[in-house]
C-alpha positions in Angstrom: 80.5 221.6 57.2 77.9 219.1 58.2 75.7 219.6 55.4 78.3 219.3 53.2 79.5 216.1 54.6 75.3 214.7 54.7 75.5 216.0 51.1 78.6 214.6 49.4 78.4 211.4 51.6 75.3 210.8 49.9 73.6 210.3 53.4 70.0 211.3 51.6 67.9 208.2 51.7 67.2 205.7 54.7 65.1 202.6 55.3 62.8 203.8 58.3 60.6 201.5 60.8 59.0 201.8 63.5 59.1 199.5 66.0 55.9 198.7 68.9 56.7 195.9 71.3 55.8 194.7 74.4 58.3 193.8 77.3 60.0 191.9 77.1 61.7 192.2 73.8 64.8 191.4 71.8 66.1 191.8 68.3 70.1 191.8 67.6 70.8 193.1 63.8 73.3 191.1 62.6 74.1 193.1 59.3 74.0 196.6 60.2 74.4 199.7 57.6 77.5 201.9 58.0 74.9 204.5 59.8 72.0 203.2 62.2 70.0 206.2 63.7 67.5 205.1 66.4 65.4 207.0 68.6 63.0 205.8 71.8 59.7 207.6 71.1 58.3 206.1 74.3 59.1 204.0 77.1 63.3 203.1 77.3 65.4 200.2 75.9 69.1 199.1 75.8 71.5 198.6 73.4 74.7 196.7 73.1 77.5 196.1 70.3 78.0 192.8 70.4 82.1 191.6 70.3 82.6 195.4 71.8 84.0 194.1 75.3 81.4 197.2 76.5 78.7 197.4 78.6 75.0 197.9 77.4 73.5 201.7 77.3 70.6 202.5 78.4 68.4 204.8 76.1 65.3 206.7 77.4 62.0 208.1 76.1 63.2 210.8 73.9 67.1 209.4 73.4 68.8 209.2 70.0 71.5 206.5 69.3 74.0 206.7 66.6 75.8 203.9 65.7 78.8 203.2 63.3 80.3 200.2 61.6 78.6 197.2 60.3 79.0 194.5 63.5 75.9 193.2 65.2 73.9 195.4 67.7 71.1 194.6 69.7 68.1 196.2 71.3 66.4 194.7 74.1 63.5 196.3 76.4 66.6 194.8 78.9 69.6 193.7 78.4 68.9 190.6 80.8 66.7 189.5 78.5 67.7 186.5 76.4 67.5 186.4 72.9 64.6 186.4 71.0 64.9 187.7 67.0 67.8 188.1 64.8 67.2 190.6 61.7 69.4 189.4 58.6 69.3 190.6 54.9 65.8 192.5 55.5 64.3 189.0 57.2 63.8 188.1 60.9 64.6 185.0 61.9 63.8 182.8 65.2 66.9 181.7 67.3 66.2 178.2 65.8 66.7 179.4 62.3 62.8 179.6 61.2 61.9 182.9 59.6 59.4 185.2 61.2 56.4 186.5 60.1 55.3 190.1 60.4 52.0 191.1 62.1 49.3 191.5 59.6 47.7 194.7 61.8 50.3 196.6 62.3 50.1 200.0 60.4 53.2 200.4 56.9 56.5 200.3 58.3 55.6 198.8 61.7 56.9 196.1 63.6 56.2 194.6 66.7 53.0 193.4 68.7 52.1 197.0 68.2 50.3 196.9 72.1 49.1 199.6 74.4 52.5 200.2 77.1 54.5 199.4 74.5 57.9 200.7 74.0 58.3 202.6 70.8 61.4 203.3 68.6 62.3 204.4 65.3 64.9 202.5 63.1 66.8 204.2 60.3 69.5 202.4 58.1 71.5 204.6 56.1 74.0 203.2 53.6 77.1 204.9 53.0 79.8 205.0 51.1 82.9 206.9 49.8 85.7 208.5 51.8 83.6 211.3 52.0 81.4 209.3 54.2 84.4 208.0 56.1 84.5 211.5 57.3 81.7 211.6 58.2 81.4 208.5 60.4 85.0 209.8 61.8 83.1 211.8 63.9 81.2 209.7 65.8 82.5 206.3 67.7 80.5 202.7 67.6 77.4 203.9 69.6 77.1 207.6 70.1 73.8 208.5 72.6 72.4 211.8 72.4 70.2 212.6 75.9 66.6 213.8 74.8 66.4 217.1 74.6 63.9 220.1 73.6 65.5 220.6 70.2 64.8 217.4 68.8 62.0 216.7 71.0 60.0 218.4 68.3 61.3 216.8 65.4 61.1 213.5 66.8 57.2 213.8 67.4 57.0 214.7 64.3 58.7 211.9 63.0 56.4 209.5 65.1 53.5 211.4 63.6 54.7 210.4 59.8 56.0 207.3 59.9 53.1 204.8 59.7 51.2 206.9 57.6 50.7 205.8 53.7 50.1 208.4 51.6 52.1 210.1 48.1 55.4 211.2 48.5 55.5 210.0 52.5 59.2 208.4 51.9 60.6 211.9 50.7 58.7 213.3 54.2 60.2 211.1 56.1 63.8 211.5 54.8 63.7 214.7 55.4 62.4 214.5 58.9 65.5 211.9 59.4 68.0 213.8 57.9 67.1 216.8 60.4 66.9 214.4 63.4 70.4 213.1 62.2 71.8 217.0 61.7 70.9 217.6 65.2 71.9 214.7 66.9 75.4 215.0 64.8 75.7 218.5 66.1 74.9 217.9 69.7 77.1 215.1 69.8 80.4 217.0 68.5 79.3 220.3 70.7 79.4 218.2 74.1 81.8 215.2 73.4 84.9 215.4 75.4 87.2 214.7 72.0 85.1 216.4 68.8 86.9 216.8 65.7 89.3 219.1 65.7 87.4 221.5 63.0 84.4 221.3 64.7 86.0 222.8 67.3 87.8 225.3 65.1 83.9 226.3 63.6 83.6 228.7 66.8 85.8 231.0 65.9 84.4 233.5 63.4 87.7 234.1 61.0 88.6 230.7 60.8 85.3 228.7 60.6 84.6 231.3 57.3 88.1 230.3 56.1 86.9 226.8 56.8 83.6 227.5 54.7 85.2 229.1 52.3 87.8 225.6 51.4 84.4 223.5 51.3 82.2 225.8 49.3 85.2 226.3 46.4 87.9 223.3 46.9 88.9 223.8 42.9 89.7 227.2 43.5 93.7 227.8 43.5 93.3 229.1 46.9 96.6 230.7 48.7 97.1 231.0 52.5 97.5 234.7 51.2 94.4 235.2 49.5 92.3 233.2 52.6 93.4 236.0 55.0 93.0 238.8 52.8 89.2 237.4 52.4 88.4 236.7 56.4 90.4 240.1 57.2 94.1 238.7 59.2 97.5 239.2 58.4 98.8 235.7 56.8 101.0 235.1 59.5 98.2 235.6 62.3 96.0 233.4 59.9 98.1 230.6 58.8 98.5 230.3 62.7 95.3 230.5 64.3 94.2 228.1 61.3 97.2 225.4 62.2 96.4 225.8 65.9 92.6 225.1 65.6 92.2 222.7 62.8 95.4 220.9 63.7 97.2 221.1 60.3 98.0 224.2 58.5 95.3 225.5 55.7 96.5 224.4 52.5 97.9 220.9 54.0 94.0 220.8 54.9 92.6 221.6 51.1 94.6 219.1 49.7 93.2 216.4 52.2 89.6 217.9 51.7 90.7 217.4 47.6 92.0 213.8 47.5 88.8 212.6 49.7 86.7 214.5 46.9 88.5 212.8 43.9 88.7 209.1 45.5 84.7 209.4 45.1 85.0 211.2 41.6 87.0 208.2 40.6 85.1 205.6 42.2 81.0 207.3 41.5 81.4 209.0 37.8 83.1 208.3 34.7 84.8 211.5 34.5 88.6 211.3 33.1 91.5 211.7 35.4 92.4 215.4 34.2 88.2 216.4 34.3 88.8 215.2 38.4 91.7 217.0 38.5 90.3 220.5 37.3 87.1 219.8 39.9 89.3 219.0 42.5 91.5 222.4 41.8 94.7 220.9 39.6 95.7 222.2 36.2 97.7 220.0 35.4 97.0 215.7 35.5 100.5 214.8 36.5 100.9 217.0 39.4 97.1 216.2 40.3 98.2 212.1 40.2 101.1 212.7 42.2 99.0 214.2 45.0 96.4 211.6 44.8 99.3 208.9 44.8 100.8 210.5 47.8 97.5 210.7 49.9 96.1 207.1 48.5 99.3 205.1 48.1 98.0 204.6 44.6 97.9 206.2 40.7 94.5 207.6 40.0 93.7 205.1 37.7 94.8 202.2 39.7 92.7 203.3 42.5 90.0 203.2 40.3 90.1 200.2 38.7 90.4 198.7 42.3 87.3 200.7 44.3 85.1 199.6 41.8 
């Protein structure tokens, strides 16, 4: 389920850096992506949403921080210190308005004073976009921290390793490396929040996390509440149940959700007619495909489309 969410959301490429700085230290990110993974490679930092009303975290050697939306954030080495650099449209600008200039040493990717004692922290900006990717960012609130921890110790160190290198193909090397660090943090996030998502929670049990699979691998297929149980081996009645209680909806209320969030992207992302989105998204028939999509979007297929784009 999380892969295909990474997948369809398009969550494939990200802007990485590396920051090396010095105590004390301030930079508040005043137009932040949809999706902002950070990690603290060494020494600690804080962060704080700015207009949030809440207090600042603290993130350790080893932490990963998740955040959400596009408000200003900002990272400090404290969050008493006062503020020092404000990062706008790719350029970092003084608190009297003068742009900054980066440090002519510092290895590709690399900001900072780039000193021994420094703290260090990765940056990675993913855009997203699509209700797909709303999904996706439904699991998570503003600023999700994930404690360090022996699974992605590894991948983060590797990371490190990669990032101020400048060789072939090192971008593609370190999305990949991201995306993993990303996967992992999203999975220990949803497996020891108080409030995951509902399927998440519903990916524990064997019979209904297949059935779950099964809707995301094949959402054209003209799938029956019958025809799920038969496949994952219950009775309909002890399926369509177990299903509704876990997930929170019953399994074909579920596939049409899963459908319309599908063919709003197909609409907005390809120029596909509305009966080809239809067929992908598991409708024979145009009309009864628009009067879903109306039902689930407030708006005709077309009309939707001419207004996303």
């Amino acid at each position: 389920m999380l892969t295909d969410l990474l997948h369809r959301a398009r969550a494939r490429t990200a802007l990485v850096r590396q920051l090396i700085q010095r105590p004390p230290w301030s930079i508040t990110y005043a137009d932040a992506p949809a999706l902002t993974v950070m990690a603290t490679l060494g020494g600690h930092a804080s962060i704080r949403l700015e207009d949030s009303g809440t207090a600042p975290v603290r993130l350790a050697a080893g932490d990963i921080a998740l955040v959400t939306g596009t408000g200003q954030y900002t990272i400090a080495d404290n969050p008493d210190t006062p503020h020092q650099v404000t990062v706008r449209g790719g350029r970092k600008y003084l608190p009297s308005g003068e742009q900054t200039a980066g440090h002519p040493n510092l290895a590709p990717r690399t900001y900072g004073d780039g000193r021994p004692g420094a703290t260090t922290m990765l940056r990675a900006a993913y855009e997203l976009h699509g209700d797909v990717s709303d999904r996706l960012l439904a699991l998570l609130p503003p600023l999700a921290v994930v404690p360090a921890g022996p699974r992605t110790e590894t991948t983060l160190d590797l990371l490190a390793a990669e990032v101020s290198r400048d060789e072939p193909g090192q971008d593609a090397v370190l999305n990949r490396l991201l995306d993993l660090v990303l996967v992992l943090a999203l999975r220990a996030w949803c497996a020891e929040s108080a409030t995951p998502p509902a399927w998440y929670r519903a990916l524990d049990d064997p019979a209904i996390g297949e059935a779950l699979r099964l809707l995301h691998t094949e959402p054209a297929r003209r799938w029956t509440v019958a025809e799920l149980a038969t496949t994952i081996g219950l009775s309909r009645a002890a399926f369509a149940a177990r299903f509704t209680t876990l997930v929170g909806e019953p399994p074909l209320t579920y596939l049409t959700g899963w459908r319309m969030t599908l063919a709003a992207d197909l609409l907005r992302d390809t120029e596909k007619t509305v009966a080809a989105v239809a067929r992908e998204t598991g409708y024979t028939d145009p009309f009864a495909f628009s009067v879903a999509f109306k039902r689930a979007h407030g708006l005709s297929p077309t009309t939707w489309r001419r207004r996303a784009r």
